[in-house]
C-alpha positions in Angstrom: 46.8 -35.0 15.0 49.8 -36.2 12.8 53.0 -34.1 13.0 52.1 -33.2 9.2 49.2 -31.5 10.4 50.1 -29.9 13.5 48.9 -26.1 13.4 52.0 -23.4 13.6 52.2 -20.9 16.1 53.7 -17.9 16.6 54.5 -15.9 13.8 53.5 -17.1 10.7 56.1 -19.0 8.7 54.7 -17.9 5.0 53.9 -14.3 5.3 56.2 -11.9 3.5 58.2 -14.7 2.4 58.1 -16.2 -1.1 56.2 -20.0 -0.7 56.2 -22.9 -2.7 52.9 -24.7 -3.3 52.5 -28.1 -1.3 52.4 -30.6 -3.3 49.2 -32.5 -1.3 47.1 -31.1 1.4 48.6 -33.9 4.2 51.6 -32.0 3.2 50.3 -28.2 4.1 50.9 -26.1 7.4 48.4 -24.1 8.5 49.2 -20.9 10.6 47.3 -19.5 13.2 48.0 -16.5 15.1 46.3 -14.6 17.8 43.0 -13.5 17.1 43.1 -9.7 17.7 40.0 -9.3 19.0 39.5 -11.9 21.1 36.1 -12.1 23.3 34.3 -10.3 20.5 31.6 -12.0 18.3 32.7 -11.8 14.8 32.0 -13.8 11.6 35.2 -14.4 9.1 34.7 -15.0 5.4 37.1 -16.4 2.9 35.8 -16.9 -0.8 37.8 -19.4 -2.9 36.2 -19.0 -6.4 38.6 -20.7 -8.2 39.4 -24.0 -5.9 40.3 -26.9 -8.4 41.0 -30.5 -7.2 40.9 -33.8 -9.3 38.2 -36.5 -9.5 39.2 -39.7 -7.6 37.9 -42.1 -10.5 39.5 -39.8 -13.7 41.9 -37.5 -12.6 39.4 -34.6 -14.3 39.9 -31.4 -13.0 36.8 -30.6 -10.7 36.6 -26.9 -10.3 34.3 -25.0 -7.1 33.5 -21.8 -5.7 34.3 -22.5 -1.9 33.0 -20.4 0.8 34.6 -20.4 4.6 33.0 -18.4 7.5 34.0 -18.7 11.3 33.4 -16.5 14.3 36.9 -17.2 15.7 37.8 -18.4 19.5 41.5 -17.4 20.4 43.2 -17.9 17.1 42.7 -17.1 13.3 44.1 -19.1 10.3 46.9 -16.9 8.5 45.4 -16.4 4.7 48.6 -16.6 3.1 48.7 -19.9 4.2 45.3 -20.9 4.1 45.6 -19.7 0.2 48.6 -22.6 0.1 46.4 -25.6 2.1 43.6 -24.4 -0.8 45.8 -24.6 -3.7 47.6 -27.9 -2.6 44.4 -29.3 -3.9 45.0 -28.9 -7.0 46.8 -32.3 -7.3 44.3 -33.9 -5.0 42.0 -36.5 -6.2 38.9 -36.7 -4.2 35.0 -36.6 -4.0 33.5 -33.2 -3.7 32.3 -34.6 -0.4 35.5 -35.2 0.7 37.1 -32.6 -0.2 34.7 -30.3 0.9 34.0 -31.6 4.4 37.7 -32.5 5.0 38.8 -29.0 5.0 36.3 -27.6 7.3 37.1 -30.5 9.3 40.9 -29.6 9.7 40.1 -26.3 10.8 38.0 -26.5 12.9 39.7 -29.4 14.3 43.2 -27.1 13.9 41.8 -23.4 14.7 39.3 -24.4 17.3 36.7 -21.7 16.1 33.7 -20.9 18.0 31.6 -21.6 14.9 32.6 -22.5 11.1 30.9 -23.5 8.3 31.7 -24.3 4.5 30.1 -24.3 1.4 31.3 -26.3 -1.5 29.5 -24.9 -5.0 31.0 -27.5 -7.6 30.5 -26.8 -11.3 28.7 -29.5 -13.0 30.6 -32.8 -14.0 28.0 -35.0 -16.5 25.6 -32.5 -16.1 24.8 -32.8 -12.1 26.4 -29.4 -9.8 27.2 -30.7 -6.4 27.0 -28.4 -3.4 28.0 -29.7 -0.2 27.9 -27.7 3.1 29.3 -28.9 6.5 29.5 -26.7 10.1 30.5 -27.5 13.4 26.7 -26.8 14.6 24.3 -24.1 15.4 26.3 -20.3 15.2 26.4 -18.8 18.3 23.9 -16.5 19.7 24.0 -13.0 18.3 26.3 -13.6 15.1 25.3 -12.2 12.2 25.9 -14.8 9.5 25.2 -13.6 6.0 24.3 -15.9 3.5 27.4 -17.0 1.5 26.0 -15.2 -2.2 26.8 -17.8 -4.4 24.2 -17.9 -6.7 22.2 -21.5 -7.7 23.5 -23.1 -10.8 23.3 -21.0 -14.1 26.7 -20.4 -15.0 27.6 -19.3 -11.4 27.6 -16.1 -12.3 
């Protein structure tokens, strides 16, 4: 893990405090803190409806409706901060696959979840949605895991 992408600990660094945007997701901190129920089997959601990034060939905006869920293991990703890591995209160019994959890649590889899963919903670009979903592997036993509500293409909405 590169030092721009080693996970804080402790308290979190951006909470409370007034935080500039990264300017590239290499350049983003993540925090993690204790998870406060540790030992219990729980499912986290965060809903990004409004993730942009930029295509790797054009520079067009790309624009998704992301969807994270994790049980967490020890720790739990800070949202202030994992609202910065999203928005640090926005200057990003990258495939949908990429992108999507990549960040459920970092945390899991960063937060050490006992499950997590993600689910890209990209608006069409030349008329074709992409939806790409990536998890670490079967949820554990006993975890309720709703499905993520976003609806097939027709306007999102």
């Amino acid at each position: 893990m590169s030092d721009t992408h080693k996970p804080a600990q402790g308290q979190p660094q951006f909470l409370g405090k007034q935080s500039a945007l990264p300017a590239s997701p290499d350049q983003a901190v993540l925090d993690y803190v204790p998870n406060p129920r540790a030992g219990s089997l729980y499912l986290v959601r965060f809903a990004a409806p409004e993730f942009t990034s930029l295509c790797p060939v054009t520079s067009a905006p790309d624009f998704a409706h992301l969807v994270i869920d994790y049980a967490p293991g020890e720790t739990i990703v800070e949202s202030k901060s994992l609202k910065l890591f999203l928005g640090s995209f926005r200057n990003h160019n990258g495939f949908h696959e990429d992108v999507t994959v990549g960040i459920g890649q970092r945390l899991a590889d960063e937060m050490r979840p006992r499950w997590l899963r993600i689910g890209g919903y990209w608006y069409p670009r030349g008329g074709i949605p992409i939806d790409v979903f990536w998890q670490t592997g079967a949820p554990p036993e006993g975890l309720w895991v709703p499905e993520q509500g976003v609806a097939g293409y027709r306007g999102r909405g």
